[in-house]
TORMILO-571092 format. One record per residue: residue in one letter; x, y, z of N, C-alpha, C in turn. Coordinates in steps of 0.1 Angstrom, whole numbers, plus 5000, padded with zeros to 4 digits. Last residue first. Example, Ala and Ser with C-alpha at 12.3 -4.5 7.8 and 13.67 -1.06 7.14 Angstrom:
2
S512849785071513749895071512950005079 A513249435078512349555078513249675078 
! end
This chain:
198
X896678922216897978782210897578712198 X895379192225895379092217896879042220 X895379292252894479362246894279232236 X895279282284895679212279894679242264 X895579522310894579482299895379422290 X896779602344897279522336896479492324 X897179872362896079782359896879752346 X898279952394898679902383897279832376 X898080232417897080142413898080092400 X900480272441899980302434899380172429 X904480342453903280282452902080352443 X907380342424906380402437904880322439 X907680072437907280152442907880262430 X906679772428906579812442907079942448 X906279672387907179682404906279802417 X905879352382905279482386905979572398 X907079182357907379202367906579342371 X905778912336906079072336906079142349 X906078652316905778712330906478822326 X904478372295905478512296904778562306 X904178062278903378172289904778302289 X904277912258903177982257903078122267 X907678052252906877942249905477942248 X908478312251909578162245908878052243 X906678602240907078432248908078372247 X906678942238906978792232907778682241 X905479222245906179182248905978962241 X904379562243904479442235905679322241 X901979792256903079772258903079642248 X900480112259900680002252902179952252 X898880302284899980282281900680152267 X896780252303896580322291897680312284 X897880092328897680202329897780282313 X899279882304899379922315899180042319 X898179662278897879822284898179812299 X899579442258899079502269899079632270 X899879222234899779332232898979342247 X902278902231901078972240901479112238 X902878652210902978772214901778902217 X904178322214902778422212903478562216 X906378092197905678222203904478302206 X903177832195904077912200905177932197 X900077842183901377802179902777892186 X896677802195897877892186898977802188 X895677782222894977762207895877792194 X897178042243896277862238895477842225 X899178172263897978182252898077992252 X899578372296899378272291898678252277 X901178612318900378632299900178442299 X901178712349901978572337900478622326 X903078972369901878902362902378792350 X904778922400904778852383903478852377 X906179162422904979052417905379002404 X908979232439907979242431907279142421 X908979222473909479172462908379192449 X908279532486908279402486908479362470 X907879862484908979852486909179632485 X904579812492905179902488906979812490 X902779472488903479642500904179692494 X900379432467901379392478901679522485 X897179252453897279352464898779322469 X897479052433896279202434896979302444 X899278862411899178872426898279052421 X897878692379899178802386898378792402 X896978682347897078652358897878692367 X895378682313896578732318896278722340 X895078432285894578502301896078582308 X894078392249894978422265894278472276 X893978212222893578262229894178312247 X893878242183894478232199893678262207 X891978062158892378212165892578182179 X893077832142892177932147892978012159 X893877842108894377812120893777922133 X893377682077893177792086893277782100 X895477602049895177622062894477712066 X894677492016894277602023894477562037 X896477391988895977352002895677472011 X895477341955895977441964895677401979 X896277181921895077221933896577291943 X895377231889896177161899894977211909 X892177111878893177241874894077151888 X890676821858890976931872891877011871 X888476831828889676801836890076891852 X885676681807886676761816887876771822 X884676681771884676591789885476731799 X883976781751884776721753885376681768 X881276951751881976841741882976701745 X881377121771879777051769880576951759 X884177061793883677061784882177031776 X885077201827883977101819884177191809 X887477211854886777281836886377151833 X887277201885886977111877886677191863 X889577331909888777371902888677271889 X890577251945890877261924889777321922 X891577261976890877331966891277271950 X891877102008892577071993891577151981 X891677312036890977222030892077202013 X889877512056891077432054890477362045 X888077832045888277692055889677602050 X888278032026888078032042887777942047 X888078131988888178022009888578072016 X886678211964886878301979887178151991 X887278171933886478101946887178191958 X886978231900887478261910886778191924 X885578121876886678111877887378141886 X882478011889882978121885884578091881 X881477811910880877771895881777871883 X879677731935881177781930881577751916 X877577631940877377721941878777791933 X878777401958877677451955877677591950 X881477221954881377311967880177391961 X882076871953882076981946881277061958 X885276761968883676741966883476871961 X888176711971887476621961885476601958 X887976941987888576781991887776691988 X886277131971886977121981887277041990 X885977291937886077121948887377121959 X884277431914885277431924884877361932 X883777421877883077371890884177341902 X882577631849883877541859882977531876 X882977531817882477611829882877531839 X883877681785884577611796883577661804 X884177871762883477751761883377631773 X887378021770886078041761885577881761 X888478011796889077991786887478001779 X890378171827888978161818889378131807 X892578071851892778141836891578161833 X891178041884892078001877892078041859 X892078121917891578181905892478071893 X891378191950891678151941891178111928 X891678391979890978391964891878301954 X891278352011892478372001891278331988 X890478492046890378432033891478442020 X889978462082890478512067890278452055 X889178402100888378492101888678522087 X891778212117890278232114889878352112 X894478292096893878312110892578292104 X896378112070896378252078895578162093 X898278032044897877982060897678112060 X898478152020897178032019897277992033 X898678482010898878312019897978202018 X896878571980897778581995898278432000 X895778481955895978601957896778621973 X896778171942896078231951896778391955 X895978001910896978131917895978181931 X896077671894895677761902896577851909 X896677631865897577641874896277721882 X894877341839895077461843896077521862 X895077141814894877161828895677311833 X892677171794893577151792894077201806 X889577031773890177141782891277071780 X889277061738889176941748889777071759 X887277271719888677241722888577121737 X884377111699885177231709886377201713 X882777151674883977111677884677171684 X879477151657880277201669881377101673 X877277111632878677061641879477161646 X874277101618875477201629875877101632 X873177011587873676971603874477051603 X870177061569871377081573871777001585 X869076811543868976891555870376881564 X870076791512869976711527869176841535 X869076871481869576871491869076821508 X868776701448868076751464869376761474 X868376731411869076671426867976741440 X867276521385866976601391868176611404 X866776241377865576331377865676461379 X868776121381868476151368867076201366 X870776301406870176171401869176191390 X872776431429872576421412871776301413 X872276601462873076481455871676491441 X874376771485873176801469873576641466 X874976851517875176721510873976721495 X875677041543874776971536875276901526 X876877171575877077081566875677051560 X878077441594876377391588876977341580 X880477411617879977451609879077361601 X884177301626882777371630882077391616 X886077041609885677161619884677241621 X885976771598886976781613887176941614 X883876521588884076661591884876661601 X884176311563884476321573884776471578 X880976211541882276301546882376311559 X879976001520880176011530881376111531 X879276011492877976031501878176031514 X881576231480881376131485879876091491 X882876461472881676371466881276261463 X884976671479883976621490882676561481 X886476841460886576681464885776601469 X886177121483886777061470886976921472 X882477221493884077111497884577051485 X880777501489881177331481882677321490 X879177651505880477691502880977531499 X877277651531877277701522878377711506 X878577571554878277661551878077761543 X879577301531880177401544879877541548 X878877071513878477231511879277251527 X879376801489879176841502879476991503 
! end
């Protein structure tokens, strides 16, 4: 038996057990004369081996964001990303960009040796707040003063309300959802309240 050319010490057997890469042939004696086989390629690839997924940021954020997760590249491996245990089209790279909630791995295939899942990573995404700001319009000079109320929803409370009073930026934080801000009554004059972000 030949390996690439290159006799296997021993190997004169009509049967050999190959345990690594490479063009096998086989001369065989007989009293006429010998012949050789025709070649065989054998390919012996490494079995995968489970891999750590790393996410580049948080994995909770705000609708609209994303986290990259990535897992090592190993030579001869292709890889298929699954997002609550379904494969996600298209995601096929060692890296994946999410932006939805959801349980992430990444599946390494072997063309040889079967495959396996990388750990996995839970992605929240938690959608984006939302507020109204409310209050009395019109009082008297010198009268008790008003309450405008910040209210948010959709979120997780504290909220914290960014306002413009008369162009002015102001920051103030909830105890719960809602927060009040006292307007005061004099000097008199126009107050405008803009509730910018929470």
């Amino acid at each position: 038996w030949k390996k690439n050319g290159v006799s296997i010490p021993g190997a004169n057997s009509y049967l050999y057990g190959a345990t690594t890469s490479g063009v096998y042939t086989c001369t065989a004696s007989l009293g006429c004369g010998t012949g050789t086989s025709n070649p065989i390629t054998l390919t012996i690839g490494n079995p995968p081996t489970q891999k750590t997924v790393t996410a580049s940021g948080p994995l909770t954020f705000c609708q609209g964001g994303s986290v990259t997760l990535t897992v090592p590249p190993t030579a001869g491996l292709t890889y298929q990303w699954q997002r609550n245990n379904v494969d996600i089209p298209g995601a096929t790279s060692t890296s994946y960009i999410a932006n939805q909630s959801g349980t992430y791995k990444c599946r390494e295939i072997s063309v040889y040796c079967g495959s396996i899942s990388s750990t996995s990573k839970v992605v929240t995404v938690n959608p984006l707040p939302t507020a109204t700001v409310s209050g009395a319009t019109v009082v008297c000079r010198y009268e008790p003063s008003p309450l405008i109320t910040f209210t948010g929803s959709g979120g997780t409370a504290p909220y914290t309300y960014t306002y413009q009073l008369n162009g002015a930026t102001q920051t103030i934080t909830s105890s719960g959802t809602s927060t009040t801000v006292a307007v005061p009554t004099d000097p008199s004059g126009t107050y405008t309240y803009s509730l910018v972000n929470v």
